[in-house]
N, CA, C and O atoms as a CHARMM CRD file, in Angstrom:
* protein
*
  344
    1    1 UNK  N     85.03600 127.58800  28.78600 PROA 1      0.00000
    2    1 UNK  CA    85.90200 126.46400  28.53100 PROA 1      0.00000
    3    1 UNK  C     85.88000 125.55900  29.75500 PROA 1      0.00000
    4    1 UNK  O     86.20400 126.02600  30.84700 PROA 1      0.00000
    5    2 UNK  N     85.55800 124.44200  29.64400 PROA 2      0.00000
    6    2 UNK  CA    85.80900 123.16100  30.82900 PROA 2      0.00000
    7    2 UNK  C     87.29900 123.21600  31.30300 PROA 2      0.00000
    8    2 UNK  O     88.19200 123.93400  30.85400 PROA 2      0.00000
    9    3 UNK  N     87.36600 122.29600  32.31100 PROA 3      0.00000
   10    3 UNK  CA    88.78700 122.04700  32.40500 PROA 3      0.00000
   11    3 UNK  C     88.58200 120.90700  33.45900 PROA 3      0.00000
   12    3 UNK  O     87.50600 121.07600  34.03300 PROA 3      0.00000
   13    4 UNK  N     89.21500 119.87100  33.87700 PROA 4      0.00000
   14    4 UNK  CA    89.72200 118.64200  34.53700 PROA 4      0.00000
   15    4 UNK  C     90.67100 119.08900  35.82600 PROA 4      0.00000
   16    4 UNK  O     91.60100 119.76100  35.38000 PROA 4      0.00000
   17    5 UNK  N     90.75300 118.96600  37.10600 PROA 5      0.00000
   18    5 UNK  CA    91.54700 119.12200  37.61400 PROA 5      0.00000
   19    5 UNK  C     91.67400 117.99000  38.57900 PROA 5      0.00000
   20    5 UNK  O     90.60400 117.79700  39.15600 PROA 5      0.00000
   21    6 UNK  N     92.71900 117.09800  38.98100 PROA 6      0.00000
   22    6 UNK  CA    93.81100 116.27200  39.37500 PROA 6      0.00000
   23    6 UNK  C     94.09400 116.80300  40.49500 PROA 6      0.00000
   24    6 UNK  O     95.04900 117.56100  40.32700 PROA 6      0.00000
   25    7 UNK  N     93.50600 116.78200  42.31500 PROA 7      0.00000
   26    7 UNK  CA    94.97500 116.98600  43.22200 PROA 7      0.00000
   27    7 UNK  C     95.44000 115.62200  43.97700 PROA 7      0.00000
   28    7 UNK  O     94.87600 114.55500  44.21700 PROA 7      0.00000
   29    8 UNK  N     96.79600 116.18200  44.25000 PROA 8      0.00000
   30    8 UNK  CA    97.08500 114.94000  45.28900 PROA 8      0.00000
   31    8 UNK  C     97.82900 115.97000  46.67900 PROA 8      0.00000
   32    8 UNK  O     98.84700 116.65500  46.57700 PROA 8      0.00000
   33    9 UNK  N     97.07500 115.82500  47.76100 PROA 9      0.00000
   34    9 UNK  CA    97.24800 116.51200  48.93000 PROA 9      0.00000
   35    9 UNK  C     97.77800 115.60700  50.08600 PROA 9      0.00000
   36    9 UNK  O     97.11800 114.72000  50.62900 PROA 9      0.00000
   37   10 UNK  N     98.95900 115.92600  50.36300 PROA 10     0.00000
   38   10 UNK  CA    99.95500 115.32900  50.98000 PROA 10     0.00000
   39   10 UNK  C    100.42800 116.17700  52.59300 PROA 10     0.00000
   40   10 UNK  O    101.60200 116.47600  52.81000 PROA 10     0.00000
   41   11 UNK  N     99.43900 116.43400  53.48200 PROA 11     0.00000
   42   11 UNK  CA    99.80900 116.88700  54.81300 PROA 11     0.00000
   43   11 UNK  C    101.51300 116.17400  55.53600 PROA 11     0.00000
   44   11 UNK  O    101.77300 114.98300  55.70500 PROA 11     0.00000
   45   12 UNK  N    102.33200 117.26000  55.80400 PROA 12     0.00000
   46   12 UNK  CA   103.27700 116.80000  56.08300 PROA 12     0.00000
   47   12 UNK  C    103.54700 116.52100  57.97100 PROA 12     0.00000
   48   12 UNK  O    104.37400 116.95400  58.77300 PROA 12     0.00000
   49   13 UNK  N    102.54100 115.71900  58.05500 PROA 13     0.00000
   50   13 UNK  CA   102.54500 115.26500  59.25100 PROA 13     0.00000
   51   13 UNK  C    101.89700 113.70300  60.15300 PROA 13     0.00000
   52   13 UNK  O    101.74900 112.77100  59.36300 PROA 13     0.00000
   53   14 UNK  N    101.65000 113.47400  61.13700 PROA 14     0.00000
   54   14 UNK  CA   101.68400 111.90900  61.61400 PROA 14     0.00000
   55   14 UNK  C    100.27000 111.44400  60.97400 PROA 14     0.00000
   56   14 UNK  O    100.01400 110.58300  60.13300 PROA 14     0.00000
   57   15 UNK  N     99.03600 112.80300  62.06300 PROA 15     0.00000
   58   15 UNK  CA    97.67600 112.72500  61.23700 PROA 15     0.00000
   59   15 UNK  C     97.07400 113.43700  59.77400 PROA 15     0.00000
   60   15 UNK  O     96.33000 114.41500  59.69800 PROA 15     0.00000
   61   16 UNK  N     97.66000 112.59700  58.61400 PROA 16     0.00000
   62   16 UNK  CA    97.61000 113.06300  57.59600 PROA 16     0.00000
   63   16 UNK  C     96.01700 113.15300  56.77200 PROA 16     0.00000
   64   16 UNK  O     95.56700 113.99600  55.99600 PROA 16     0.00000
   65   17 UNK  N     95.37500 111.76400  57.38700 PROA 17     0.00000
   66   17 UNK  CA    93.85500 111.21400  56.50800 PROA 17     0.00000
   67   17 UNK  C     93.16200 112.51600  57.50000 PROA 17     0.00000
   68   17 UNK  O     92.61000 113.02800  56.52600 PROA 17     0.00000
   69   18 UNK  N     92.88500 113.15400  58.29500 PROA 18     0.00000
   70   18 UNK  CA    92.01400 114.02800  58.26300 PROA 18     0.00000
   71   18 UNK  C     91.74900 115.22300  57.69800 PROA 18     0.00000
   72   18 UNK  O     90.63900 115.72000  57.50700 PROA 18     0.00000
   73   19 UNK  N     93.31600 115.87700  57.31200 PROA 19     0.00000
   74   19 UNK  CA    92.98100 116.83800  56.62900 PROA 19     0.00000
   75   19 UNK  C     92.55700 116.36900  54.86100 PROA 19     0.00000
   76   19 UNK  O     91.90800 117.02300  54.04400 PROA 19     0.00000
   77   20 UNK  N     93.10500 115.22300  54.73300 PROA 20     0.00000
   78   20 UNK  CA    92.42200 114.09600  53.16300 PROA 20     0.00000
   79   20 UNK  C     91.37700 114.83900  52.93600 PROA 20     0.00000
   80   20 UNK  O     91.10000 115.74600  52.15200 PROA 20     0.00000
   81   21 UNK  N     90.64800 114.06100  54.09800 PROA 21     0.00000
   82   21 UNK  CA    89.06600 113.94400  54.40300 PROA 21     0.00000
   83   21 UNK  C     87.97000 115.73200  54.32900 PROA 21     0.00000
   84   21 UNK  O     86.88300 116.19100  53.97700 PROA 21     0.00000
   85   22 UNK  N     88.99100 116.01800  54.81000 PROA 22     0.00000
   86   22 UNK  CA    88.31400 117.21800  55.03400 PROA 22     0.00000
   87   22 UNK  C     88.54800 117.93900  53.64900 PROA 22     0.00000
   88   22 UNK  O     87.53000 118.57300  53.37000 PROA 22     0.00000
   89   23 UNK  N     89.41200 118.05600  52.79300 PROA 23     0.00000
   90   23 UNK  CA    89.32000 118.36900  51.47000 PROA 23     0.00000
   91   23 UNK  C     88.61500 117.96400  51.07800 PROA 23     0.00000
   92   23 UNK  O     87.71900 118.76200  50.80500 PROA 23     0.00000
   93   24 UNK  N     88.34900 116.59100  50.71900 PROA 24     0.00000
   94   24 UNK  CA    87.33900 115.86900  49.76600 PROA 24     0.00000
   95   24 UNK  C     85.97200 116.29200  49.64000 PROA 24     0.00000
   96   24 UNK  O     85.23100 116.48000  48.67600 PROA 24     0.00000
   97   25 UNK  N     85.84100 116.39300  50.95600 PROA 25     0.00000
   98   25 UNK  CA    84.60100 116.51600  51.90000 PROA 25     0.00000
   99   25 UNK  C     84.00400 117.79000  50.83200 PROA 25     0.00000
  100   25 UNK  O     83.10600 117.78000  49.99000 PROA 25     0.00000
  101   26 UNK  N     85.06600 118.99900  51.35400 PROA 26     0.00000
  102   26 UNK  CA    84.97000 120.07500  50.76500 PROA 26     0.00000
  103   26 UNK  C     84.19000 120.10600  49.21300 PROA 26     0.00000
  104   26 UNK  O     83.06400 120.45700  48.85900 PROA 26     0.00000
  105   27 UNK  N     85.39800 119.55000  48.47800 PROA 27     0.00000
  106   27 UNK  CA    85.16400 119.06300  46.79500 PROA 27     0.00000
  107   27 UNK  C     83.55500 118.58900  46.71200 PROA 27     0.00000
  108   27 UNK  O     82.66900 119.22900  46.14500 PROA 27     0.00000
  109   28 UNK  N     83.40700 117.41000  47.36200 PROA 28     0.00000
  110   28 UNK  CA    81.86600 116.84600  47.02900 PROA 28     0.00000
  111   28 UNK  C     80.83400 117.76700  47.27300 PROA 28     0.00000
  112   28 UNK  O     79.71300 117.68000  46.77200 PROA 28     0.00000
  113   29 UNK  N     81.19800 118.63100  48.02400 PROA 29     0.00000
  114   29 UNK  CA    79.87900 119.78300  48.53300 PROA 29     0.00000
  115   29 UNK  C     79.84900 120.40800  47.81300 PROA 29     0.00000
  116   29 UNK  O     78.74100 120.94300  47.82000 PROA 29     0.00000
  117   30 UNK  N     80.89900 121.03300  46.46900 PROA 30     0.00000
  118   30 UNK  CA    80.66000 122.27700  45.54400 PROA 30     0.00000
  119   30 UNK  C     79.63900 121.73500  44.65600 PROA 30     0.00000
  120   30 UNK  O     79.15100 122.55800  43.88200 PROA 30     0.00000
  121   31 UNK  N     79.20000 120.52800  44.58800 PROA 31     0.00000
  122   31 UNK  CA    78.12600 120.38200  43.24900 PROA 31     0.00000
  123   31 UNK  C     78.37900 120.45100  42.25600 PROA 31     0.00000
  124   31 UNK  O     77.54600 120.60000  41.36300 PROA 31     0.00000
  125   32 UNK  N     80.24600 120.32500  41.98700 PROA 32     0.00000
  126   32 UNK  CA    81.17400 119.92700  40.44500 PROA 32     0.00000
  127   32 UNK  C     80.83700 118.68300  40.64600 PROA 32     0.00000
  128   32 UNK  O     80.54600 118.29100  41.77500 PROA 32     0.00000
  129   33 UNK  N     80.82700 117.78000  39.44200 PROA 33     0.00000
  130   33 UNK  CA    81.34500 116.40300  39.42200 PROA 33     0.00000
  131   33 UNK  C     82.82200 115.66100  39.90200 PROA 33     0.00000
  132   33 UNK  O     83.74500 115.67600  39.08800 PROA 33     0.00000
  133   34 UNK  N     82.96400 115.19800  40.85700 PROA 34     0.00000
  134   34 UNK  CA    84.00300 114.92200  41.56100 PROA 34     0.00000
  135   34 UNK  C     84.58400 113.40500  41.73200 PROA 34     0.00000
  136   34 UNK  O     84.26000 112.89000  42.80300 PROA 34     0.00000
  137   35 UNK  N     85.22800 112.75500  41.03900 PROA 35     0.00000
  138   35 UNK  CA    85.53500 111.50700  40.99500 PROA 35     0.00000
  139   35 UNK  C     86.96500 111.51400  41.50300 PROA 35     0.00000
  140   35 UNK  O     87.89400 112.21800  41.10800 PROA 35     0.00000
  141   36 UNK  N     86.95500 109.97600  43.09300 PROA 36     0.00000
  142   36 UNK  CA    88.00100 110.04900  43.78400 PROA 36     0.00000
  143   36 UNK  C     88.58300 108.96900  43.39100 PROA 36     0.00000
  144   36 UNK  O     87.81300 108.08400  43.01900 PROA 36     0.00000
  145   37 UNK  N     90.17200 108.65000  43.33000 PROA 37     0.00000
  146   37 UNK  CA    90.89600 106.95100  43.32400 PROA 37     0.00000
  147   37 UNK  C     91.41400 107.36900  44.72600 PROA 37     0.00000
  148   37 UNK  O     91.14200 108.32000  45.45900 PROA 37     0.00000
  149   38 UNK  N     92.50200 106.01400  44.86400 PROA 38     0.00000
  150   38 UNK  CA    93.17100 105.55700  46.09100 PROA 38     0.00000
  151   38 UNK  C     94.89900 106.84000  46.16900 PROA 38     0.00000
  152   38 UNK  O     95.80500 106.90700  47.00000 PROA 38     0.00000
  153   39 UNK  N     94.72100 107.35700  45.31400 PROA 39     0.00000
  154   39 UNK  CA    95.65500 107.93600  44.75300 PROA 39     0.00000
  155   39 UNK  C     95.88900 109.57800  44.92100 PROA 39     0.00000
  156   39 UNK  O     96.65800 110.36000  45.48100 PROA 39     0.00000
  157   40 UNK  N     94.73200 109.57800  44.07500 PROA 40     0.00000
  158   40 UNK  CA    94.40700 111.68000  43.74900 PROA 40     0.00000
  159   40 UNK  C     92.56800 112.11200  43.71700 PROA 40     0.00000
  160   40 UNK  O     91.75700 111.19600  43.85900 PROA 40     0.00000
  161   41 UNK  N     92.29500 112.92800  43.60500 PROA 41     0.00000
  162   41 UNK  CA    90.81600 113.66100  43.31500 PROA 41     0.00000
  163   41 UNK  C     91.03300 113.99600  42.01700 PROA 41     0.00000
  164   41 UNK  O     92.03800 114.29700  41.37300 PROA 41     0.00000
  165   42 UNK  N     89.40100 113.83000  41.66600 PROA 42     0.00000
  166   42 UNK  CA    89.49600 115.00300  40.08500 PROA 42     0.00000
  167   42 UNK  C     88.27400 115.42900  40.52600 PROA 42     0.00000
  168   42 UNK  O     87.42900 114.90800  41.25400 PROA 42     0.00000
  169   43 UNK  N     88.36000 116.84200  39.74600 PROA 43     0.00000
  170   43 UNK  CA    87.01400 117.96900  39.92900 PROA 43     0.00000
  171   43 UNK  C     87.14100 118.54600  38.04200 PROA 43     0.00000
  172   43 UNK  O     88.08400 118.91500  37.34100 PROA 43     0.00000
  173   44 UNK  N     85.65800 118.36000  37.80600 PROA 44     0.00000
  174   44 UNK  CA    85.22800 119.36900  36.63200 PROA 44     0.00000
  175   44 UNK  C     84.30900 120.09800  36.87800 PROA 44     0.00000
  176   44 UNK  O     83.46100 120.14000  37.76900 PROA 44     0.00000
  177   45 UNK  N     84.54900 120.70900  35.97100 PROA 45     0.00000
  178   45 UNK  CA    83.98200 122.28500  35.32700 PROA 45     0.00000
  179   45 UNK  C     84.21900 123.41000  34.60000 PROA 45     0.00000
  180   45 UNK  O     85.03800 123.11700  33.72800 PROA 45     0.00000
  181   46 UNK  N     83.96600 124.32100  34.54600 PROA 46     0.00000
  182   46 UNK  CA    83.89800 125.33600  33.78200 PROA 46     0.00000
  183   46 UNK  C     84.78400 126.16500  34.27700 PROA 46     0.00000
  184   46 UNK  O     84.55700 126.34900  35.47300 PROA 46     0.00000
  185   47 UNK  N     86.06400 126.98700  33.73400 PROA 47     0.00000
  186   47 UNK  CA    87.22400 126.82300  33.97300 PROA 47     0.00000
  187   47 UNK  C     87.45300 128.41000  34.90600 PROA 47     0.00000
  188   47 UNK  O     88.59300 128.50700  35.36200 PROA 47     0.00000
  189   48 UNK  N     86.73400 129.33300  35.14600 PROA 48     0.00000
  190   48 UNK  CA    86.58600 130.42300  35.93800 PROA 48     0.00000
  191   48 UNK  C     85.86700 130.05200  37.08600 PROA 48     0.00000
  192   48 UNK  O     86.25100 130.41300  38.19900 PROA 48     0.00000
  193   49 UNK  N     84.57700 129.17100  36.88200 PROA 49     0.00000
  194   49 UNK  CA    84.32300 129.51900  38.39600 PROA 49     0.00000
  195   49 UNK  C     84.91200 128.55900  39.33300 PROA 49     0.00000
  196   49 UNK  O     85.06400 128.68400  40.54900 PROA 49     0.00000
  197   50 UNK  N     85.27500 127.40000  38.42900 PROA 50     0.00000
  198   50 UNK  CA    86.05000 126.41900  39.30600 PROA 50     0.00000
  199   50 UNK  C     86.99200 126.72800  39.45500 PROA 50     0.00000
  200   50 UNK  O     87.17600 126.42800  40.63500 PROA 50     0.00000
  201   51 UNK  N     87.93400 127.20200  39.07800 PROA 51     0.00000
  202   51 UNK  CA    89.41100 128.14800  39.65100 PROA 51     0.00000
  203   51 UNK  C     88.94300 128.87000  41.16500 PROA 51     0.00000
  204   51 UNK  O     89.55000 128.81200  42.23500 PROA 51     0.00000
  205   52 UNK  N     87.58300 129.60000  40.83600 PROA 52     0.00000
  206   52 UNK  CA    87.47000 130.47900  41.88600 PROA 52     0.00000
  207   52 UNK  C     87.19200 129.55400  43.30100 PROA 52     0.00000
  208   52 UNK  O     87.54400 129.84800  44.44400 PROA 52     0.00000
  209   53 UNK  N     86.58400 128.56700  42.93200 PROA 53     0.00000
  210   53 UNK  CA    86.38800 127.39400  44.14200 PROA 53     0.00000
  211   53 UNK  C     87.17300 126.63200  44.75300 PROA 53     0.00000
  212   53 UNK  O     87.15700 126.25300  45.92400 PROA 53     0.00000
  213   54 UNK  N     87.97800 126.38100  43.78600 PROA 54     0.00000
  214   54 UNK  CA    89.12000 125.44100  43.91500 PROA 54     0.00000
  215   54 UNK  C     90.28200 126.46000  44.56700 PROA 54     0.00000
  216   54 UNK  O     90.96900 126.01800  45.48800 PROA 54     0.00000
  217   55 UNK  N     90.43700 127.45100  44.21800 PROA 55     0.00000
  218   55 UNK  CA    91.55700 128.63800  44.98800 PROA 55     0.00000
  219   55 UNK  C     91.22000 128.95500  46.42500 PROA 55     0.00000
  220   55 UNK  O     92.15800 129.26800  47.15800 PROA 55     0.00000
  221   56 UNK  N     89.58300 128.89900  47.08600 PROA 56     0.00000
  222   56 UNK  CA    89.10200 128.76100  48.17600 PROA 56     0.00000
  223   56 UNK  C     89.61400 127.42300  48.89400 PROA 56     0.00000
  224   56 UNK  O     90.43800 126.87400  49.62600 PROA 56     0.00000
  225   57 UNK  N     88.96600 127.37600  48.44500 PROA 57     0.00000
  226   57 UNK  CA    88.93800 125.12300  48.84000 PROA 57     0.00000
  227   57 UNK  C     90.57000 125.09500  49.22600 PROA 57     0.00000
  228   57 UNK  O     90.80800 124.84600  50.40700 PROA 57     0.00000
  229   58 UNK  N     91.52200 125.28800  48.49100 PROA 58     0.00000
  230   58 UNK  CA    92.73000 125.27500  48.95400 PROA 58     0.00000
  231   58 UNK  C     93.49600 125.62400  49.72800 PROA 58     0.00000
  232   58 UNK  O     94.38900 125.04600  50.34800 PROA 58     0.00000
  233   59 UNK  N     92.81000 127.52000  49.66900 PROA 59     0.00000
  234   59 UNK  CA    93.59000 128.23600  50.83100 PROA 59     0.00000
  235   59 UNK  C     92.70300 127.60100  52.65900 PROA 59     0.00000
  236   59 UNK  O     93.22600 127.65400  53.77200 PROA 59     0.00000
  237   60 UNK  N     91.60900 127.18900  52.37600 PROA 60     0.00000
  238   60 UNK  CA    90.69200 127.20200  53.58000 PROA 60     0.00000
  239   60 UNK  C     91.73600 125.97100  54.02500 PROA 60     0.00000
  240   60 UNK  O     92.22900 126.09500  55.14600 PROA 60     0.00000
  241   61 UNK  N     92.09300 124.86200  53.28700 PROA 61     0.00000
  242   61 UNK  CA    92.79900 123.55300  53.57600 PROA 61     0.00000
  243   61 UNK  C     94.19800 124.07700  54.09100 PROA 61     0.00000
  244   61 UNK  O     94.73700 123.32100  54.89900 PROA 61     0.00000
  245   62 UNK  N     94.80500 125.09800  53.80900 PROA 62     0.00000
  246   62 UNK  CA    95.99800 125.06500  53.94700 PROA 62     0.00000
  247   62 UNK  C     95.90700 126.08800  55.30300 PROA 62     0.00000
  248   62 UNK  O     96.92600 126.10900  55.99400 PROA 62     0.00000
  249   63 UNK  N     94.93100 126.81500  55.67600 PROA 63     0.00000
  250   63 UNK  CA    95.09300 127.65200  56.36600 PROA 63     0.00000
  251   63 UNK  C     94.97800 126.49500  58.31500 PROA 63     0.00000
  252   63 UNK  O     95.36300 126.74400  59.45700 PROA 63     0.00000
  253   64 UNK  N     94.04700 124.98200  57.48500 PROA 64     0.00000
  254   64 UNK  CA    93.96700 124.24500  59.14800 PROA 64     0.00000
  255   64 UNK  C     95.72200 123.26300  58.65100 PROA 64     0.00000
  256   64 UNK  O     95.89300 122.50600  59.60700 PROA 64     0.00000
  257   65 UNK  N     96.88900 123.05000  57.65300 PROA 65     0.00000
  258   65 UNK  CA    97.92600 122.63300  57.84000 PROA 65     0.00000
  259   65 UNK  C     98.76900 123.61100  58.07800 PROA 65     0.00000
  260   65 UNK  O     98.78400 124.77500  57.67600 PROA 65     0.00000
  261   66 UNK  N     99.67500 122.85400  58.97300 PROA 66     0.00000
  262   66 UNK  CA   100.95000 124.22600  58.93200 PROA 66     0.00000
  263   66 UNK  C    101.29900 124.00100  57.50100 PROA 66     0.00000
  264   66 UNK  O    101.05700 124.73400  56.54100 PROA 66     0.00000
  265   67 UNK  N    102.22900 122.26600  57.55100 PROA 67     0.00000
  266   67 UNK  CA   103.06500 122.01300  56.94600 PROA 67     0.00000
  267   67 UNK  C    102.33400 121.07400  55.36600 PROA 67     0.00000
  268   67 UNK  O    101.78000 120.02800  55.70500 PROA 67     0.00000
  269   68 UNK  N    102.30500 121.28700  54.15300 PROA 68     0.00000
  270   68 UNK  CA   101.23600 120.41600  53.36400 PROA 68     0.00000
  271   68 UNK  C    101.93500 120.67800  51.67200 PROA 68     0.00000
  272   68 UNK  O    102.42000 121.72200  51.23700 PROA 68     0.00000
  273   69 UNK  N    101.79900 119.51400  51.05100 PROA 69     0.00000
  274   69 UNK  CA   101.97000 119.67900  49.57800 PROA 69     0.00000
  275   69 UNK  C    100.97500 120.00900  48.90800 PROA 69     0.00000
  276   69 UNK  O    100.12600 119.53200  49.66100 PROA 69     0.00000
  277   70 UNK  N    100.40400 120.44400  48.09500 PROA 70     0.00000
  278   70 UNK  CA    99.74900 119.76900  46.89800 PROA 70     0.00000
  279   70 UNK  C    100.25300 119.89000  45.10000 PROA 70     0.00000
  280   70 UNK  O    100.95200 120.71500  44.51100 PROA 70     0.00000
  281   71 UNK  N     99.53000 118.66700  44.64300 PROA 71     0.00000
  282   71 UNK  CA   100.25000 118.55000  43.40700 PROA 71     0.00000
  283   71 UNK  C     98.53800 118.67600  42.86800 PROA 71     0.00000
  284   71 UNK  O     97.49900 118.08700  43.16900 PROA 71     0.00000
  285   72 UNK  N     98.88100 119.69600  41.98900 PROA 72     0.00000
  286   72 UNK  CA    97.52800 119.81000  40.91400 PROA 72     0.00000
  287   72 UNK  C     98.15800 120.13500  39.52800 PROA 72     0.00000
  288   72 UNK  O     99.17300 120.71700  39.14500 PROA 72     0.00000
  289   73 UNK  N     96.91000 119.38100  38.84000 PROA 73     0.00000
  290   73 UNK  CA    97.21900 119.00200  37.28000 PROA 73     0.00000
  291   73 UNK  C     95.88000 119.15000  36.54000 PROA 73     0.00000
  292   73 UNK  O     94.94300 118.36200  36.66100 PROA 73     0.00000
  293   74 UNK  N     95.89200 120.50600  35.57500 PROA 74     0.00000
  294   74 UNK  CA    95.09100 121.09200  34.66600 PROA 74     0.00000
  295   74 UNK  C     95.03300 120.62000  33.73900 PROA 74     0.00000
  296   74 UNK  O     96.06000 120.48900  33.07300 PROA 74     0.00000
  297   75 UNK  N     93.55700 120.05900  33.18600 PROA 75     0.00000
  298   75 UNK  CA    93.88000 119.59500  31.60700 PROA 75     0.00000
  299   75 UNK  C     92.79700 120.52700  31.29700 PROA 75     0.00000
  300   75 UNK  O     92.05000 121.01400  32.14500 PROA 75     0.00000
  301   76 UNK  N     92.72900 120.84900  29.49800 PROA 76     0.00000
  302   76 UNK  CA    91.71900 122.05900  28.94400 PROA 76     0.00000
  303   76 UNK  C     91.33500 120.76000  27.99600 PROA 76     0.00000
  304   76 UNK  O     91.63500 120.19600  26.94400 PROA 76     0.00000
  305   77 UNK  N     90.14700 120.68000  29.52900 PROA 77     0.00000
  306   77 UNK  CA    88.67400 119.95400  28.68400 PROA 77     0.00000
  307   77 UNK  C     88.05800 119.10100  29.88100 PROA 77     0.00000
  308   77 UNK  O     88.67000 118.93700  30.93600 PROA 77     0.00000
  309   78 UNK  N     86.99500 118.65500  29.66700 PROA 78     0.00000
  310   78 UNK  CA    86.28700 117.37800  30.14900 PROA 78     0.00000
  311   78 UNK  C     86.67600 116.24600  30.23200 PROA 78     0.00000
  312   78 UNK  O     85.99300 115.50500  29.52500 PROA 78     0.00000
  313   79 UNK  N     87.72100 115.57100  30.94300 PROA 79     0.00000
  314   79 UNK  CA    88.14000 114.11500  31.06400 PROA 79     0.00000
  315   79 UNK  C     86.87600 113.43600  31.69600 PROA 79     0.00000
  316   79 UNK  O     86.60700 112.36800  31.14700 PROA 79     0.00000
  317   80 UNK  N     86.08900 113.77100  32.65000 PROA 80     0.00000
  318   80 UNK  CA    85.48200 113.24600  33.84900 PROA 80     0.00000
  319   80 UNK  C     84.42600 111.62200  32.76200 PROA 80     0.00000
  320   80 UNK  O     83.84100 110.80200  33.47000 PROA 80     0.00000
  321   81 UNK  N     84.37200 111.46000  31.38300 PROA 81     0.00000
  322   81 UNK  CA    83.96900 110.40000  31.14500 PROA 81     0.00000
  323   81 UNK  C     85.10700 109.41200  30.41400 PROA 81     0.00000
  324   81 UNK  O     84.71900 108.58600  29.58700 PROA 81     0.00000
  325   82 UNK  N     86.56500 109.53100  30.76000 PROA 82     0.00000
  326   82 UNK  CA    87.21700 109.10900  29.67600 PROA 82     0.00000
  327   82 UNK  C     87.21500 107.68600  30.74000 PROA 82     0.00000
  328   82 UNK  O     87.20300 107.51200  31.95800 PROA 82     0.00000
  329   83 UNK  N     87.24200 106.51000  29.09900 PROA 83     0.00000
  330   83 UNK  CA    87.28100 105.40500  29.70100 PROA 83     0.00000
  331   83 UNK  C     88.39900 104.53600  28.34800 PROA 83     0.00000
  332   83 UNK  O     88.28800 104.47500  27.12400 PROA 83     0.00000
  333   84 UNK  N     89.72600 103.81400  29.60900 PROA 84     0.00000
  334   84 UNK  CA    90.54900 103.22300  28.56400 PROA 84     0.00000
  335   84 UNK  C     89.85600 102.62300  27.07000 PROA 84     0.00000
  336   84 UNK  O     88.70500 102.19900  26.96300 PROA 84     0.00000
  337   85 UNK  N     90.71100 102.69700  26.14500 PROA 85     0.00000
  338   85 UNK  CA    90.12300 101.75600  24.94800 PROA 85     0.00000
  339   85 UNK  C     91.01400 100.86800  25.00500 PROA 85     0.00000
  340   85 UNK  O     90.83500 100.84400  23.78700 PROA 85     0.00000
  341   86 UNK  N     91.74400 100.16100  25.18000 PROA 86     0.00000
  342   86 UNK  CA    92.89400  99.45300  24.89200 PROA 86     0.00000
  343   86 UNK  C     92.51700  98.05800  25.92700 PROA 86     0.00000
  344   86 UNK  O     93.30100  97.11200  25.99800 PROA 86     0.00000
């Protein structure tokens, strides 16, 4: 099963854009399809091994913040081509 995943990573501190950066960074290197806005990340794939990457990817990020949010949002399926109709 695919799945879509959405984060928005929010370091709770002065220098916030490096640890950004260094996530993203992360994301583009797994060789998922990875599309960024000004906003959040999205990552697809196939819904086990990207869990298993994405559960890395997170703890490795959280282990260089003390203090850090993240907001992630699962959808069950392939968004990565949806384009408004309206």
């Amino acid at each position: 099963m695919n799945i879509s995943i959405e984060f928005t990573l929010t370091p709770l501190q002065t220098d916030f854009e490096t640890p950004i950066i260094v996530f993203i960074k992360a994301l583009r290197k797994s060789g998922y399809k990875v599309i960024e806005t000004p906003l959040s990340t999205q990552i697809y794939g196939e819904f086990d091994a990207l869990m298993l990457f994405v559960s890395q990817a997170i703890k490795e990020s959280f282990e260089r913040i003390d203090h850090v949010v993240l907001n992630m949002k699962i959808v069950k399926s392939d968004r990565s081509d949806y384009e408004p109709n309206f």
